[in-house]
N, C-alpha and C positions, 0 to 999 in steps of 0.2 A: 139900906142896901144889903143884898142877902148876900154869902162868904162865895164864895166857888162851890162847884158841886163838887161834892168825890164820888164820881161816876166810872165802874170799870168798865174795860171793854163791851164783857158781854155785858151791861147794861144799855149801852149804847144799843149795841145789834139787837136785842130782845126791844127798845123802842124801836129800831128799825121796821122788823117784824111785823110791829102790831099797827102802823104808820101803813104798813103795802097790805096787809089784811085790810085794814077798813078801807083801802079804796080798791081793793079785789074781791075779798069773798066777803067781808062784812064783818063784826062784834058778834059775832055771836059765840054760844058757847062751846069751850073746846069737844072737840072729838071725843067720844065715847069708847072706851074697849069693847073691841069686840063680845069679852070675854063674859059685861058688865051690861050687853042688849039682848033684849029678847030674841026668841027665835024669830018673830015676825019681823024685830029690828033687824036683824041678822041678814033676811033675807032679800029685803026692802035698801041695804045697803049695797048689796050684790050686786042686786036690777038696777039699781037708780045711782049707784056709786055714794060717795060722801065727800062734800067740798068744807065739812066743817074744821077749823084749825087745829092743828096738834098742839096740845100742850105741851110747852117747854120742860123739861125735867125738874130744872129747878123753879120752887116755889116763887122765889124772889123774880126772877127774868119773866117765870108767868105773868105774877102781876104786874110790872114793866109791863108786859106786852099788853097785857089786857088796859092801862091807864094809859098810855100811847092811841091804842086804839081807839077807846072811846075818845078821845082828845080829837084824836082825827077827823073821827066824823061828825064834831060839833057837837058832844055832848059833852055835861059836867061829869066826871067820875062822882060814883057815889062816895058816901062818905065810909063805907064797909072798906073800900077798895084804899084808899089816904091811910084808913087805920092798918091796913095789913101790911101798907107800903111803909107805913111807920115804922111796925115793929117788924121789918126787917130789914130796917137798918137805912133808909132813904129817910132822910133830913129835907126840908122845904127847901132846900136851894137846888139838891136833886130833881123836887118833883119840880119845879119852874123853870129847870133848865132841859126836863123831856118834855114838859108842858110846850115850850116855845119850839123845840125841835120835831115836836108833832103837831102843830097846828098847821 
């Protein structure tokens, strides 16, 4: 039997997040800076707008959000995505306790 998770607030809300993305605009990857697109991307964002997600500030609620999401919409998270969730600080009783609050 795994311990309780020690999940903060905003870990919660960042699986929330990533749970209403994958049944609104999708997994896919975050938004890009303006700053960081081409001019074509630039311009192509203007005309057609951009539905892709903004990244959370913090690293950690990112990948929350991002291992929430994939979870949501029926996929395994990768195993890049577990290791990151690792080393910052998410314990396996964390990830099975957003595991079951995103599926």
């Amino acid at each position: 039997m795994l311990p309780a998770p020690s999940l903060s607030r905003q870990d919660w809300l960042a699986a929330h997040v990533g749970a209403h993305d994958a049944e609104t605009i999708g997994c896919r990857a975050p938004a890009v800076p303006d700053h960081a697109k081409t001019r074509m991307q630039r311009w192509m964002t203007r005309l057609f707008g951009d539905n892709a997600p903004v990244p959370l500030a913090d690293p950690r609620l990112e990948a929350v959000r991002r291992f929430a999401c994939a979870t949501r919409a029926g996929r395994t998270p990768d195993g890049l995505l577990i290791g990151e969730l690792h080393q910052r600080g998410l314990d396996e009783a964390g990830l099975a306790a957003i595991a079951r609050f995103a599926a």
